[in-house]
Steps between C-alpha positions, in 0.01 A plus 500: 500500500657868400358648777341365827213554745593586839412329804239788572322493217691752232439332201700586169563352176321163387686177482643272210296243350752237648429666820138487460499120452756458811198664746240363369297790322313429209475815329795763456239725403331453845855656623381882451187444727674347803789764506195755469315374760815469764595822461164668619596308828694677768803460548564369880825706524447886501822657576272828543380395770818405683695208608253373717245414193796307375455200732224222650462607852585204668428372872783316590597587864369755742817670539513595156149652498654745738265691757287702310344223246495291822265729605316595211455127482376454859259793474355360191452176639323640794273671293377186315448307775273763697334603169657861427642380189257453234710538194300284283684248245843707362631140446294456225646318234832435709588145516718352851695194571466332774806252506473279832813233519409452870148424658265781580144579622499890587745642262394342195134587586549793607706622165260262286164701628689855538603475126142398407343781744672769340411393110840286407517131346689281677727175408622300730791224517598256738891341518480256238336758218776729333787361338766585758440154615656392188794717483351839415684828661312701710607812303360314158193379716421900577580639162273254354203560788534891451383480208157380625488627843538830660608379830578149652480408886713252578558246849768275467700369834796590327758815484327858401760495255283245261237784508764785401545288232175413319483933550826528307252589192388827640161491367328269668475612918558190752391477839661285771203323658729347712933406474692282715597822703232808448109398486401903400147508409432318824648803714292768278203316624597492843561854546164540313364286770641729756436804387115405477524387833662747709462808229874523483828372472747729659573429832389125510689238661528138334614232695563198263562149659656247295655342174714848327367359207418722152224646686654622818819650207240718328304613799859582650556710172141645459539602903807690438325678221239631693536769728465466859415117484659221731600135465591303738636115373554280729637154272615171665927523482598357160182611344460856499524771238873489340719800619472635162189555490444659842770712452354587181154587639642691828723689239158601349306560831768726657389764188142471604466531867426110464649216724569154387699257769530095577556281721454134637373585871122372570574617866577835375152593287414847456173669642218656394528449111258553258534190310608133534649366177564122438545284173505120449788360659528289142522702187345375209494181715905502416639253742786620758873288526514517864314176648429694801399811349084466673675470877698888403152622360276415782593748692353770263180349493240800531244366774236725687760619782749600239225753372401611862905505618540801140148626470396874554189472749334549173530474086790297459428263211606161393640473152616186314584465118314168458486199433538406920639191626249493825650457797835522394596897426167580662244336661085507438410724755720804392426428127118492537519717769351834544830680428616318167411699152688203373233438190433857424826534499509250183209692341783791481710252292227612227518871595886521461483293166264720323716784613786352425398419150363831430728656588787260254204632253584868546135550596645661867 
């Protein structure tokens, strides 16, 4: 071909007869009307409108969303899930992903039924479906998809860096619905949650017992985003957050007025928080090599006089990310009791994926 189109759409001259054959079109004469027709369609890059249009807006890790889309995000989600948002269908005609290499019953729901609330198609694929299993690159895999998708949410239990890669292709936004070490969405929701809750985020304290699994990274990231906020982790030894990323997250707090601190003391529990925080002790159901890994967790069990040995006389909530292993991170009474928001806190998983996928849509 003498000339070529571009990957955005700028069609020039027509192709050889040879070349014709080679792709399968019929009619050379047919040429004129396709290049005619792709070039009444935008282009996706404007380079009037700044570096920023020249990119998918992708959802990778909360630290990279930085504390002002963070917010924006939060807000947003709070909105839809009290009913102040009403912004119709502005996915219309937008088509997601939803690639799930790892089991799921909230996430996958919730970004299944927010895609479909706000007017976009969805596709979904399970770990056996795209060719990667048979040798396909992830960076092929996503220039291929982005042709047909405008953004792909992703949950492997895997390295974040298998998601940078299927976003290599710059078109198509990606969204970390969860990574061996960050589980992002699932914090948006949770400070949704809280904000509904208590009306406010700065100046809460979150005490989080347990696992320093992906969850307990991003809330430690999302925490030292957010002005004024508190966590509290308190991990059994060998299993907390690494150093990095507490380091990372207090380096990110100590800009905001925020506090973020661990520790593997049961006898030394704050008081008066605002919320108790706890995640399955078993992550994706991911087996643990120590053989004697239940007798270090016990300890960390949430029971009803943990809650009354941190609780504020009054308001302190129960959170947990779901699914629960009953009677092992917490037990029946504190999860169906009065204080746990535990399952409208998973109705925010919905919340934070419409807003998340609006706003990798530009429409906020």
């Amino acid at each position: 071909m003498a000339s070529r189109m571009g990957h955005f759409g700028a069609a020039l001259d027509g192709p050889s007869t040879a070349e014709v054959r080679a792709h399968g079109i019929a009619n050379a004469a047919a040429w004129p009307r396709v290049t005619q027709h792709l070039a009444q369609i935008p282009l996706m890059i404007d380079a009037t409108e700044g570096n920023e249009a020249m990119s998918a807006r992708h959802v990778l890790s909360i630290a990279e969303l930085g504390p002002d889309v963070l917010a924006r995000l939060v807000d947003l989600s709070t909105d839809i899930a009290t009913g102040k948002w009403d912004g119709g269908q502005p996915l219309e005609g937008k088509v997601v992903g939803i690639y799930f290499r790892k089991s799921s019953t909230r996430t996958r729901t919730a970004f299944t039924v927010g895609a479909m609330k706000l007017g976009a198609h969805t596709i979904a694929y399970g770990p056996n479906d795209l060719q990667i299993v048979t040798g396909e690159t992830l960076a092929d895999t996503g220039r291929v998809l982005s042709n047909f998708l405008d953004i792909l949410v992703v949950r492997t239990n895997e390295s974040v860096d298998e998601m940078k890669a299927l976003g290599a292709q710059g078109v198509m936004s990606v969204v970390n619905a969860m990574s061996d070490n960050e589980h992002p969405t699932q914090v948006i929701g949770d400070l949704s949650a809280i904000k509904e809750a208590k009306g406010r985020l700065d100046g809460i304290h979150i005490l989080y017992l347990g696992e320093g699994n992906n969850t307990a990274s991003a809330l430690a990231l999302a925490v030292g985003l957010t002005p004024g906020m508190r966590l509290t982790l308190v991990t059994p030894p060998g299993y907390g957050l690494d150093e990095e990323t507490v380091k990372q997250a207090q380096a990110l707090a100590a800009q905001r007025g925020a506090s973020v601190t661990q520790h593997h003391r049961m006898d030394d529990l704050p008081k008066d928080v605002d919320v108790v925080y706890t995640a399955r002790w078993l992550t994706m159901g991911a087996s643990k090599k120590d053989t004697d890994w239940l007798d270090k967790f016990r300890p960390y069990t949430i029971t009803e006089e943990v809650m009354r040995r941190v609780s504020r006389p009054e308001g302190t909530l129960f959170f947990h990310d779901l699914p629960a292993m009953r009677g092992y991170e917490v037990v029946d009474e504190v999860l169906d009791g009065p204080q746990s928001i535990a399952f409208r806190q998973a109705y925010h998983k919905m919340t934070s994926a419409m807003a998340v996928l609006l706003w990798c849509a530009r429409q906020v």
